[in-house]
MMTF fields as JSON, N, C-alpha, C and O atoms, coordinates in Angstrom:
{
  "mmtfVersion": "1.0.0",
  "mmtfProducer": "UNKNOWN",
  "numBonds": 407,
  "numAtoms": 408,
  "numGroups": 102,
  "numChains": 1,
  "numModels": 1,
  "chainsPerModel": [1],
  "groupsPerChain": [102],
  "chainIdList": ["A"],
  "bondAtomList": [4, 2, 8, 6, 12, 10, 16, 14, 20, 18, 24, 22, 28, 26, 32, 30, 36, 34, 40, 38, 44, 42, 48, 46, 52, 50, 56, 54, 60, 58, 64, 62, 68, 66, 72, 70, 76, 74, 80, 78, 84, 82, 88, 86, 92, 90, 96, 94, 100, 98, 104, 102, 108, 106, 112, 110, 116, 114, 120, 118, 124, 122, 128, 126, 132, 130, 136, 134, 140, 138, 144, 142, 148, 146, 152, 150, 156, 154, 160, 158, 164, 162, 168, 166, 172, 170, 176, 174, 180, 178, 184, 182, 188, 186, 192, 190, 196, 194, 200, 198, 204, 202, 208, 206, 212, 210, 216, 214, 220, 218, 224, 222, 228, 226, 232, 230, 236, 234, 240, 238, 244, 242, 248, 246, 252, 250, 256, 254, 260, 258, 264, 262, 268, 266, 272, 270, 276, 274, 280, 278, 284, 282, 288, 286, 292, 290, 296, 294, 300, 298, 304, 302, 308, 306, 312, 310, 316, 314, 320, 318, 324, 322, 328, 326, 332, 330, 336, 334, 340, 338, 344, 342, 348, 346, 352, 350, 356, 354, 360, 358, 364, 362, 368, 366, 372, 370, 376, 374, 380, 378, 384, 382, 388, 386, 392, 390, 396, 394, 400, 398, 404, 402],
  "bondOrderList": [1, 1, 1, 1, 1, 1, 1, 1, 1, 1, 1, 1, 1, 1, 1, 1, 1, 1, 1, 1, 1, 1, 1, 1, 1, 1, 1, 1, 1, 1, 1, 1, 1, 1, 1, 1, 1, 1, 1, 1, 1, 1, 1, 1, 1, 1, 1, 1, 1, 1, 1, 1, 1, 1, 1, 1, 1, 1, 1, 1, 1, 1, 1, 1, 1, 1, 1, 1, 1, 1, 1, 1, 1, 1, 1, 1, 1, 1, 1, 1, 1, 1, 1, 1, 1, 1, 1, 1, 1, 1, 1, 1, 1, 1, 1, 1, 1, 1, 1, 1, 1],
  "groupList": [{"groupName": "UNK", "atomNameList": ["N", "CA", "C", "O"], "elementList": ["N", "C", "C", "O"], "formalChargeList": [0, 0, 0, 0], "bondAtomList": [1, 0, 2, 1, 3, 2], "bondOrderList": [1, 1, 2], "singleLetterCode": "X", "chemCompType": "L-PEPTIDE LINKING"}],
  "groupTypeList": [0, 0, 0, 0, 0, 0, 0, 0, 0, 0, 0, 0, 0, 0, 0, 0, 0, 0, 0, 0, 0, 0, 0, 0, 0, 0, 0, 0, 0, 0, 0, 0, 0, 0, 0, 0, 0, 0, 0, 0, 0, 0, 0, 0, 0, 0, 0, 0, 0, 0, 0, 0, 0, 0, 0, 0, 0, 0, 0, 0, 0, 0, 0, 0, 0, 0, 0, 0, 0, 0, 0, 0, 0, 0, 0, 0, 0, 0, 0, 0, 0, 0, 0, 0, 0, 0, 0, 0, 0, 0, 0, 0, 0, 0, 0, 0, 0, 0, 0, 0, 0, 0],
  "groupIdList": [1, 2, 3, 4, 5, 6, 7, 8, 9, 10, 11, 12, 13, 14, 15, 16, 17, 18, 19, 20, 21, 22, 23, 24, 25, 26, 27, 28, 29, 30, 31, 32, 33, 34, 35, 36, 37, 38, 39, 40, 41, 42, 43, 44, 45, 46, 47, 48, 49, 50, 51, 52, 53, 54, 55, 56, 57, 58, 59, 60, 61, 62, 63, 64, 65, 66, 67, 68, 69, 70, 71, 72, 73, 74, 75, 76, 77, 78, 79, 80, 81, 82, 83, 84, 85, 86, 87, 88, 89, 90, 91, 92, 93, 94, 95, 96, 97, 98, 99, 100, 101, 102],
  "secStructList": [7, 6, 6, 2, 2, 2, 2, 6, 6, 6, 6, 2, 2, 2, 2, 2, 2, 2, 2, 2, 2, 2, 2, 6, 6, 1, 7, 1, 1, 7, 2, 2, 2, 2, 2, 2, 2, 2, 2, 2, 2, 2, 2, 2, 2, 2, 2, 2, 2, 2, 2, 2, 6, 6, 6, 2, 2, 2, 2, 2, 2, 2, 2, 2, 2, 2, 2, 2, 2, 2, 2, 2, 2, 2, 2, 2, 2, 2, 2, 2, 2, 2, 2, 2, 2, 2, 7, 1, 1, 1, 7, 7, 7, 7, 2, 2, 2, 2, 1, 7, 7, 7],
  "xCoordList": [97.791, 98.518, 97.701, 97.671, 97.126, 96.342, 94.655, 93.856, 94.338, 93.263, 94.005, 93.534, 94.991, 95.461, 95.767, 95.369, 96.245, 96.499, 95.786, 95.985, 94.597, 93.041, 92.142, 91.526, 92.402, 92.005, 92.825, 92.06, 93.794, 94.745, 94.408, 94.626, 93.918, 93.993, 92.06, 92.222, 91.08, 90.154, 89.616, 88.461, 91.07, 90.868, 91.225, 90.8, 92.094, 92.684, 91.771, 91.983, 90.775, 89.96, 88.736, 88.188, 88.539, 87.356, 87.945, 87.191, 88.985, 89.772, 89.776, 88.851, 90.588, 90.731, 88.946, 88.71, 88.038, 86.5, 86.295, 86.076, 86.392, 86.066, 86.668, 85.996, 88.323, 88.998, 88.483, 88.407, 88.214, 87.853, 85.939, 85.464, 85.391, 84.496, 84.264, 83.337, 84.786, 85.393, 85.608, 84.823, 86.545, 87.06, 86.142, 86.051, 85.491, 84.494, 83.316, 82.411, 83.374, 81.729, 82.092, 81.269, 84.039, 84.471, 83.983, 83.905, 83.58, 83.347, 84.631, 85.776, 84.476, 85.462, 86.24, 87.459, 85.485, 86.252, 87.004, 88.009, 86.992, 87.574, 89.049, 88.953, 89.754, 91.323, 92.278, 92.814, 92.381, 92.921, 92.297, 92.782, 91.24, 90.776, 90.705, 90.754, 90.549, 90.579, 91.728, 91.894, 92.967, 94.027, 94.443, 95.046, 93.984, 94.338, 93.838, 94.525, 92.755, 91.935, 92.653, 92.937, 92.86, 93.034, 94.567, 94.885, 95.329, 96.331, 95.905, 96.619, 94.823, 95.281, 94.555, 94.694, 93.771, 93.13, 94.468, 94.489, 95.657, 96.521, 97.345, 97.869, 97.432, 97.789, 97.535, 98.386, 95.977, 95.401, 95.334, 95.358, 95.266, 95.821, 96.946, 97.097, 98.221, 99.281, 99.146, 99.767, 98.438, 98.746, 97.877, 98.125, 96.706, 95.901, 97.157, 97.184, 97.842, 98.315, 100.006, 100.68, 100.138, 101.001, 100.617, 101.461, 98.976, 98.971, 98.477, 98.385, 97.886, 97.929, 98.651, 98.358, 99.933, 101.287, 101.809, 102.502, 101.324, 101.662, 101.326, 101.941, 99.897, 99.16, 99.3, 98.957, 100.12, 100.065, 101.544, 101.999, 102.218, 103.885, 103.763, 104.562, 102.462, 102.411, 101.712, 102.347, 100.728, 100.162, 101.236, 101.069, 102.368, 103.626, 104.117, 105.123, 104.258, 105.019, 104.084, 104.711, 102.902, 102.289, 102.148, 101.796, 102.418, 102.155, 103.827, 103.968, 105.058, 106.35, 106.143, 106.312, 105.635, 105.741, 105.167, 105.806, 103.854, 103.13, 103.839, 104.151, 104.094, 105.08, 106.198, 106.784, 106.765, 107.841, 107.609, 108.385, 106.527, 106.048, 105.652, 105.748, 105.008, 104.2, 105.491, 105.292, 106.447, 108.016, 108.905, 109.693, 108.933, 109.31, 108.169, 108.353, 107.183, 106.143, 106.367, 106.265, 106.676, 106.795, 108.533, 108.963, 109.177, 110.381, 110.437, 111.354, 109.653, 109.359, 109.238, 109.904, 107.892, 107.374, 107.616, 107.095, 108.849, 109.607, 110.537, 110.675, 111.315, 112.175, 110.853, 110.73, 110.076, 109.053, 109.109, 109.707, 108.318, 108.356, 109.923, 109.817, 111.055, 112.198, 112.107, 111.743, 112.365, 112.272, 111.464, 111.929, 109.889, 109.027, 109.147, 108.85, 109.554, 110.257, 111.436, 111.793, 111.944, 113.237, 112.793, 113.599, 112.04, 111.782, 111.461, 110.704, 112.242, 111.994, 110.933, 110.726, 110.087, 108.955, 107.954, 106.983, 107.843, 106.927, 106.208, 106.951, 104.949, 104.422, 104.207, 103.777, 104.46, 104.311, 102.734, 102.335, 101.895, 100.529, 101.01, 101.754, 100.386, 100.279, 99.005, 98.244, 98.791, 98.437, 96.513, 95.693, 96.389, 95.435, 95.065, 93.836, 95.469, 94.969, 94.799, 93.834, 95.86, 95.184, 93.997, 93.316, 93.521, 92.62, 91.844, 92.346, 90.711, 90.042, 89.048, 88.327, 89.264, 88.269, 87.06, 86.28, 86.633, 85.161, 84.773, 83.601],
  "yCoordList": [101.305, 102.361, 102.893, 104.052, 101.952, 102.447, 102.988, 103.412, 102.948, 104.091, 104.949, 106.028, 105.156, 106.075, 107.322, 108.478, 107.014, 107.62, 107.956, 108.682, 107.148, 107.12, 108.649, 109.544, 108.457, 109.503, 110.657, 111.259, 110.956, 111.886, 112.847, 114.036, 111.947, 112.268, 112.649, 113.692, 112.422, 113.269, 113.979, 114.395, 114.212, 115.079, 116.504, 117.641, 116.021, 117.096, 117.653, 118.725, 116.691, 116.888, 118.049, 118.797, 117.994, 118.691, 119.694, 120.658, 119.871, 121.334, 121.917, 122.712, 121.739, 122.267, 122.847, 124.043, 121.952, 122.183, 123.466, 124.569, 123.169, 124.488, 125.657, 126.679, 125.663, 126.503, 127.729, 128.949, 126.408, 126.885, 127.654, 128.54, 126.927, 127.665, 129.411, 130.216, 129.433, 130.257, 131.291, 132.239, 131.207, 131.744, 132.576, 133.799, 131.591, 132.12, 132.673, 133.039, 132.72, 133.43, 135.016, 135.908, 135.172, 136.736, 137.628, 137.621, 138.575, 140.04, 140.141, 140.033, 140.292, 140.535, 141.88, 141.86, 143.113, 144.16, 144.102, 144.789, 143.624, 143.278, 142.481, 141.262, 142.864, 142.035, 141.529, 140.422, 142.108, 141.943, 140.496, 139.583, 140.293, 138.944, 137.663, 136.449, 138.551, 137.28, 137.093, 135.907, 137.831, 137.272, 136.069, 134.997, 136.646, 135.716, 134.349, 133.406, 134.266, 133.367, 132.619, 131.424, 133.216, 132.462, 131.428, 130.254, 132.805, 132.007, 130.801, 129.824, 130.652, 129.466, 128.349, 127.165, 128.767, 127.809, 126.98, 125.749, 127.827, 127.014, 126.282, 125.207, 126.819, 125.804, 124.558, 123.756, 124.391, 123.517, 122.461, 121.254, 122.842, 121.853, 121.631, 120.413, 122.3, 121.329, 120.653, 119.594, 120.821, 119.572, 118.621, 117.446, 118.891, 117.592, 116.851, 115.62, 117.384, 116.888, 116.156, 115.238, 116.578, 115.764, 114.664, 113.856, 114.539, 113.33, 112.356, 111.209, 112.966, 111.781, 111.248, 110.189, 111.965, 111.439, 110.475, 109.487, 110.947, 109.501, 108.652, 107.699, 108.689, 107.261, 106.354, 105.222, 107.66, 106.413, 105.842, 104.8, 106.792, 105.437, 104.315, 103.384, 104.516, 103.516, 102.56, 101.519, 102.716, 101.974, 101.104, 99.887, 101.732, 100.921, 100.61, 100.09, 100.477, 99.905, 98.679, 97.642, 98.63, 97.338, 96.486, 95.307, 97.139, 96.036, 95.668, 94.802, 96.209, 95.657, 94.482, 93.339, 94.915, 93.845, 92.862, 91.824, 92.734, 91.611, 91.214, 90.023, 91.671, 91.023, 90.588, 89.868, 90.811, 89.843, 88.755, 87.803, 88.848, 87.774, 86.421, 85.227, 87.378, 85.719, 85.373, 84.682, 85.754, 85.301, 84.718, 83.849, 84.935, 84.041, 82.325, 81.136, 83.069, 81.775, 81.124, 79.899, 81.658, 80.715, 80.008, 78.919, 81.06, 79.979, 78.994, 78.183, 78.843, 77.991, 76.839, 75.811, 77.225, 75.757, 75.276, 74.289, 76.197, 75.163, 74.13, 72.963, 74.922, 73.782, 72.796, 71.844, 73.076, 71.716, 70.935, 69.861, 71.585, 70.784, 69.71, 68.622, 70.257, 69.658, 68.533, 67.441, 68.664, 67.841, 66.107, 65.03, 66.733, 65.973, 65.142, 63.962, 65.879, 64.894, 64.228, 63.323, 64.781, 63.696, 62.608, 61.709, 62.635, 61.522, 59.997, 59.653, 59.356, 57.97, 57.252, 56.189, 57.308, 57.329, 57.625, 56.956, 58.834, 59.309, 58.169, 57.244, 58.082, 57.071, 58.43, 59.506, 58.253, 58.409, 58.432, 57.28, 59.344, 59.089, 59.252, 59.896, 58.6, 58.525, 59.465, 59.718, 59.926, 60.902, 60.775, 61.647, 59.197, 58.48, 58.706, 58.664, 58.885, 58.685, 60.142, 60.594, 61.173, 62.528, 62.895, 63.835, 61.991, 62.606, 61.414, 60.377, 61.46, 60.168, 60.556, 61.544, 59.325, 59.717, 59.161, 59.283, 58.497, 58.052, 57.883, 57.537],
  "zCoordList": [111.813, 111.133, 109.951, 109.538, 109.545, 108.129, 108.792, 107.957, 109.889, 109.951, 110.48, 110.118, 111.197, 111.429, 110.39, 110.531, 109.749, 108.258, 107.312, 106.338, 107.8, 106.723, 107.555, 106.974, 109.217, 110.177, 109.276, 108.522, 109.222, 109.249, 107.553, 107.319, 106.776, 105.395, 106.034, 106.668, 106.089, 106.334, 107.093, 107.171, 108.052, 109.012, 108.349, 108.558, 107.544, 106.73, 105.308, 104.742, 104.928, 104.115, 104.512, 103.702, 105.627, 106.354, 106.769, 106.899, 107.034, 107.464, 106.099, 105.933, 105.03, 103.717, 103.322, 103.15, 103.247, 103.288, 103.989, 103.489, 105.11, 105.711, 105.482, 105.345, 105.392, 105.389, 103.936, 103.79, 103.053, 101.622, 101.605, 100.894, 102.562, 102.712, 103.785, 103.696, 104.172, 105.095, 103.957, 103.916, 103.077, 102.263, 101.318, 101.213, 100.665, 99.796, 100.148, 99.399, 101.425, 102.15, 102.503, 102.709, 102.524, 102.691, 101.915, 100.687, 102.833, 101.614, 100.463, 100.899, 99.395, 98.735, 98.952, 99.125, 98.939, 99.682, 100.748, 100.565, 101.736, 102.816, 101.844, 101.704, 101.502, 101.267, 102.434, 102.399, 103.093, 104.615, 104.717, 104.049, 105.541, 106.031, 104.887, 105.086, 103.419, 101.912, 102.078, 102.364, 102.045, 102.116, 103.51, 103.558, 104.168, 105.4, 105.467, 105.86, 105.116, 104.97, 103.526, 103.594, 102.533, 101.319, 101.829, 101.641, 102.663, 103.227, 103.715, 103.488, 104.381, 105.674, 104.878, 105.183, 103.84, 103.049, 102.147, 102.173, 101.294, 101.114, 101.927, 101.638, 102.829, 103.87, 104.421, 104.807, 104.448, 104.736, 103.491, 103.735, 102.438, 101.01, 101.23, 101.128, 101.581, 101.558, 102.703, 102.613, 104.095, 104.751, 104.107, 104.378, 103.146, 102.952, 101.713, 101.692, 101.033, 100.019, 100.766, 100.298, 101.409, 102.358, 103.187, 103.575, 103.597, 104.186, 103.515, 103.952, 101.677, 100.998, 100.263, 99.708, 100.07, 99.831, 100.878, 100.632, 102.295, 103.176, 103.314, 103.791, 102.841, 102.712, 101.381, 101.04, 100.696, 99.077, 99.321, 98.849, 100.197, 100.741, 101.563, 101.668, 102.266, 103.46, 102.099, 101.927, 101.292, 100.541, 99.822, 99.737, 99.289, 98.342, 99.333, 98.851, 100.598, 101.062, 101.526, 101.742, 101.687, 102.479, 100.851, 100.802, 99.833, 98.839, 98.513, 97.649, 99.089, 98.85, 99.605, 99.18, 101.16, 102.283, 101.942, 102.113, 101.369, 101.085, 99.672, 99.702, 98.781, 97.624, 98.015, 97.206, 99.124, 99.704, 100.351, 100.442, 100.831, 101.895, 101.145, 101.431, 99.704, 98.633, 97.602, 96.603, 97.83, 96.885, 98.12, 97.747, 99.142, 100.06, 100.114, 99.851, 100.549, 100.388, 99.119, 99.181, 97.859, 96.445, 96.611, 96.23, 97.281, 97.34, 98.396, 98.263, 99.472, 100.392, 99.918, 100.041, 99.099, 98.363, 97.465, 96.947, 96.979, 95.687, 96.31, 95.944, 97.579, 98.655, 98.703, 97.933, 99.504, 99.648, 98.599, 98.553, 97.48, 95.945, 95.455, 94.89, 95.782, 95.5, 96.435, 95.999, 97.539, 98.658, 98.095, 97.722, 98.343, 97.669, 96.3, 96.118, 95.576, 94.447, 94.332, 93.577, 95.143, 95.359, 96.553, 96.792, 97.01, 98.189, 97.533, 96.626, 98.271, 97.334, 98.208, 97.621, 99.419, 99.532, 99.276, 99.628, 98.509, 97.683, 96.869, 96.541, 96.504, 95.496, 94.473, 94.889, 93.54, 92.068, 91.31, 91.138, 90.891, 90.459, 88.51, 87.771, 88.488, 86.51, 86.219, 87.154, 85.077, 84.446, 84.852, 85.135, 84.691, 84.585, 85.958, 86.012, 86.876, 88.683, 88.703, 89.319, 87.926, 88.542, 87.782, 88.192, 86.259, 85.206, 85.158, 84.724, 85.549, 85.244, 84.149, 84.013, 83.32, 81.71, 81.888, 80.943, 82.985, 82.631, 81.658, 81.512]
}
């Protein structure tokens, strides 16, 4: 989905390019074809500015998804963590076994 969208945003980059070059190579006397052209050149900016508005939603959204995914994973392992400390099999390390002073 995300080259897709990455396709889509410089597909639209190279159209706007051209469109804009197109533009500026018109005789200026000629108004008829500047206008037409200037037309299709704004045009081609709003589709580029629309498909990078879609890529910056798909962007907040893959960082909601993954910020949900690592707050699920942190509440996972606090169940683990509880679990684990309440286990009366557990052996117990003293300060001294996790820090050795040599």
């Amino acid at each position: 989905m995300k080259k897709q969208i990455g396709c889509v945003v410089e597909r639209a980059k190279i159209e706007a390019d051209l469109a804009q070059r197109r533009f500026m190579l018109v005789d200026p006397d000629n108004r008829l074809v500047a206008d037409t052209l200037e037309t299709k050149w704004n045009e081609k900016l709003r589709i580029l500015a629309k498909a990078c508005e879609e890529r910056e939603r798909a962007r907040e959204h893959d960082q909601f998804i993954l910020d949900e995914a690592v707050r699920e994973r942190l509440v996972a392992m606090t169940v683990d963590f509880k679990k684990l400390w309440a286990d009366p099999d557990h052996q117990t390390a003293s300060a001294s076994d996790c820090f050795p002073t040599s």
